[in-house]
C-alpha positions as CSV (number, residue, x, y, z in Angstrom):
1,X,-43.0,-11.6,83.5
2,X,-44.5,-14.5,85.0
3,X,-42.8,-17.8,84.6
4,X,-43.7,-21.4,85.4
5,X,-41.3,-22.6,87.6
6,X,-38.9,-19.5,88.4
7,X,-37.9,-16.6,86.7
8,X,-36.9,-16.8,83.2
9,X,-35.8,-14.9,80.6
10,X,-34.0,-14.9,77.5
11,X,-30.6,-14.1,77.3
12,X,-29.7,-10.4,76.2
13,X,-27.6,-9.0,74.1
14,X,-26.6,-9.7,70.4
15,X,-28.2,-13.1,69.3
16,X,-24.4,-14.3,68.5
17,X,-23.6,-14.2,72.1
18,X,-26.2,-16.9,73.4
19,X,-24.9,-19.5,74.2
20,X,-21.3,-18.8,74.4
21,X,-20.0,-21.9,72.0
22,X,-18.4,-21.3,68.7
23,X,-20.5,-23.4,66.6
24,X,-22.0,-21.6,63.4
25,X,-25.6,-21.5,63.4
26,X,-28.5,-20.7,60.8
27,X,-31.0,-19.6,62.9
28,X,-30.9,-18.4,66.6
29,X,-34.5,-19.7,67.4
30,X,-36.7,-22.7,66.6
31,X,-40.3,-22.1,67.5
32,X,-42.4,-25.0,68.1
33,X,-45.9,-24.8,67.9
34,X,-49.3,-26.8,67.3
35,X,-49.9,-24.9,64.0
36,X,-53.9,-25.3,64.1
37,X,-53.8,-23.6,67.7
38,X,-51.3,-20.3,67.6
39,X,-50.1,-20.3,63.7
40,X,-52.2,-17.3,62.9
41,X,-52.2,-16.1,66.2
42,X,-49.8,-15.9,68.9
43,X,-47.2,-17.6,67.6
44,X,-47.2,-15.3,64.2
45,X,-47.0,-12.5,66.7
46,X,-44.1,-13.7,69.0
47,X,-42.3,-14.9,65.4
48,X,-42.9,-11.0,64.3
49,X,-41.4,-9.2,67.6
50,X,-38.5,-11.9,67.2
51,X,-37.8,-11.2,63.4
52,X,-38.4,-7.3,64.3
53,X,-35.6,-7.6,67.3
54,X,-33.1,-8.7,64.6
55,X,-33.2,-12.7,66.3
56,X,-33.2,-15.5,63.4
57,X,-35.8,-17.1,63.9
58,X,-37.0,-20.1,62.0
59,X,-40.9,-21.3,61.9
60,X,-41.9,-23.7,59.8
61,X,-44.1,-23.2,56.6
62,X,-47.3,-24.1,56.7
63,X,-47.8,-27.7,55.3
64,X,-44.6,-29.2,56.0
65,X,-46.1,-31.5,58.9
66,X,-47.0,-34.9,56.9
67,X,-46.5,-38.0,58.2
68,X,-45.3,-39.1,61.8
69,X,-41.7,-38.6,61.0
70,X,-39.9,-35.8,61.3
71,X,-37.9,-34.8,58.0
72,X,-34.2,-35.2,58.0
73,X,-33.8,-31.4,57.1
74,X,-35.6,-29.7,60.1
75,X,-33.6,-31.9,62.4
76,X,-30.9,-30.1,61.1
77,X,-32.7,-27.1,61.7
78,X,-33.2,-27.8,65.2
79,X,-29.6,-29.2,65.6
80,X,-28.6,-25.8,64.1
81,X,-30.3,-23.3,66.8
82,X,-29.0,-22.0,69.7
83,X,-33.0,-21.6,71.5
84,X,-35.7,-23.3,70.8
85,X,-39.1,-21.9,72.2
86,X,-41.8,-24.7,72.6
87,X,-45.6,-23.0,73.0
88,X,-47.6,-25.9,74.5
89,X,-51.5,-25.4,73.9
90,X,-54.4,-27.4,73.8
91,X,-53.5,-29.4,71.1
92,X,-49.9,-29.5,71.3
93,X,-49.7,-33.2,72.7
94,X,-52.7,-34.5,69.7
95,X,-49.9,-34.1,67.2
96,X,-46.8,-37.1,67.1
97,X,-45.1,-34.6,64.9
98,X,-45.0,-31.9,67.6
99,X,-44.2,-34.4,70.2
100,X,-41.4,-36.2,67.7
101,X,-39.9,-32.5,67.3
102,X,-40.1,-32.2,71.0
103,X,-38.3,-35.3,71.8
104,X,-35.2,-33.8,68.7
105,X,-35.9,-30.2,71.0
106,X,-34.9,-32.4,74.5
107,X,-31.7,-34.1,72.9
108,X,-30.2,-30.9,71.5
109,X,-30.6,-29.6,75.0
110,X,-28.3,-32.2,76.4
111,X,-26.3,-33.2,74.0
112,X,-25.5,-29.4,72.3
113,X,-26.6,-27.5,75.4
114,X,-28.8,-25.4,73.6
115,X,-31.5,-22.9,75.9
116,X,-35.1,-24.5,75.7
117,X,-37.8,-22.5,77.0
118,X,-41.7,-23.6,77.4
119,X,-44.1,-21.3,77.2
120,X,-47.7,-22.5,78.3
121,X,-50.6,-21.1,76.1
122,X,-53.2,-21.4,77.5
123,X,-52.4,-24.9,79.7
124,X,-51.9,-25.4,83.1
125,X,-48.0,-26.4,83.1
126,X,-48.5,-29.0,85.7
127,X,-51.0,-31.0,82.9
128,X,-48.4,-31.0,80.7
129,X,-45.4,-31.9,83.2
130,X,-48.0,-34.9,84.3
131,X,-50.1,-35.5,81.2
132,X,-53.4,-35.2,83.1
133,X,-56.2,-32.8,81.7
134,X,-56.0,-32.7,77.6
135,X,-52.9,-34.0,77.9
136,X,-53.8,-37.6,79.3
137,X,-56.8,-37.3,76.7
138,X,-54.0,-36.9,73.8
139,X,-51.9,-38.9,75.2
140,X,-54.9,-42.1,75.5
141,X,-55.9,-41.5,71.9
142,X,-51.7,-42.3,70.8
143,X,-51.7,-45.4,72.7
144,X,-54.9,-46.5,70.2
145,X,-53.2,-45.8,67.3
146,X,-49.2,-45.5,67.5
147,X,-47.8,-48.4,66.3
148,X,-44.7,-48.0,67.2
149,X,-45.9,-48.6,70.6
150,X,-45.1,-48.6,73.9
151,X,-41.4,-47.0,73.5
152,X,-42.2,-44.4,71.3
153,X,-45.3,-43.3,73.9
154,X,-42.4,-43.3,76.7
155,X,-40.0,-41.2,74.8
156,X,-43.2,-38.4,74.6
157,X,-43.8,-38.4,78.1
158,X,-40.6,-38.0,79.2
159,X,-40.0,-35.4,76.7
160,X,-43.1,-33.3,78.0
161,X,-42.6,-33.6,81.3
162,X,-38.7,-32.6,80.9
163,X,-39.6,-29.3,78.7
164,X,-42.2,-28.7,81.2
165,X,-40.0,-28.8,84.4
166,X,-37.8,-25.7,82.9
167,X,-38.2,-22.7,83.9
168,X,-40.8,-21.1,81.3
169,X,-43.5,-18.9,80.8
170,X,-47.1,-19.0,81.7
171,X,-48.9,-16.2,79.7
172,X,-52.8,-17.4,80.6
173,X,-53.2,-14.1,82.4
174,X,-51.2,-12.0,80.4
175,X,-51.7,-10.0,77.4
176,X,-50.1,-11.4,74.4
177,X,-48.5,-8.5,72.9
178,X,-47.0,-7.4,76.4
179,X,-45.3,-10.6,76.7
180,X,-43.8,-10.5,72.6
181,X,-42.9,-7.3,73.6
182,X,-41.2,-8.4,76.8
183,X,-39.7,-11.5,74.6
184,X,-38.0,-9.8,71.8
């Protein structure tokens, strides 16, 4: 498997045993995703090998993104995983909800230690650890229109490049249902 930094995998064995902590959770995975880019694609198939594996796995239904706030109830979700699995594509970045979710993603991980893996769909992993390519162009269209401004913007960024400087997986050369496979 070829990952972005340095080798990754998940963890094996039962999902109760990742990570080690006692707290009670409702799903073992959060995937997040640019719905328009992998919904009906690779991120319904990696979703499917999960479910098949016997790993909870929640993905959100389709239509819940509205509005740049995140709702109260998936951050609960989020709060309540043990992985989350982020698959950056082309769009990911265009989308304040993604990038909101991404910043809830990046606090679990310190404050509940929970596992956060990347995986880069299609995008170089340095333009989203940097924000250059489509990124930058995303990232210029947000400083137009976010009013929240400036400190919202920084929170973003920091949470890309964070997520993006973990060890992940880079599957533009690979086949998609080798790496489910190889997932699950």
């Amino acid at each position: 498997m070829k990952a972005s930094s340095s080798s990754s995998s998940l963890p094996s064995g039962p999902p109760s045993s990742w990570p080690p902590e006692s707290r009670e959770c409702t799903y073992d995975v959060f995937l997040s995703f640019r719905g328009e880019d992998t919904r009906r694609t690779f991120t319904d198939h990696l979703y499917a090998a999960l479910v098949r594996a016997g790993v909870r796995t929640f993905r959100d239904a389709e239509g819940l993104r509205r509005g740049e706030n995140i709702a109260e109830d998936l951050v609960e979700i989020i709060q309540g995983c043990r992985i989350s699995l982020i698959v950056f594509s082309e769009n990911y970045a265009d989308s304040s909800w993604c990038l909101e979710e991404l910043v809830q993603i990046m606090e679990c991980r310190k404050t509940q230690r929970q596992r956060v893996f990347p995986i880069f769909y299609h995008v170089d992993p340095s333009h989203v650890r940097n924000q250059t390519g489509i990124f930058a162009h995303a990232f210029e269209r947000h400083e137009a229109t976010v009013h929240q401004g400036r400190d919202k913007i920084a929170r973003w960024r920091a949470a890309l490049r964070g997520a993006a400087n973990l060890a992940g997986f880079d599957i533009a050369a690979r086949h998609e249902a080798e790496f489910t496979v190889e997932v699950s």
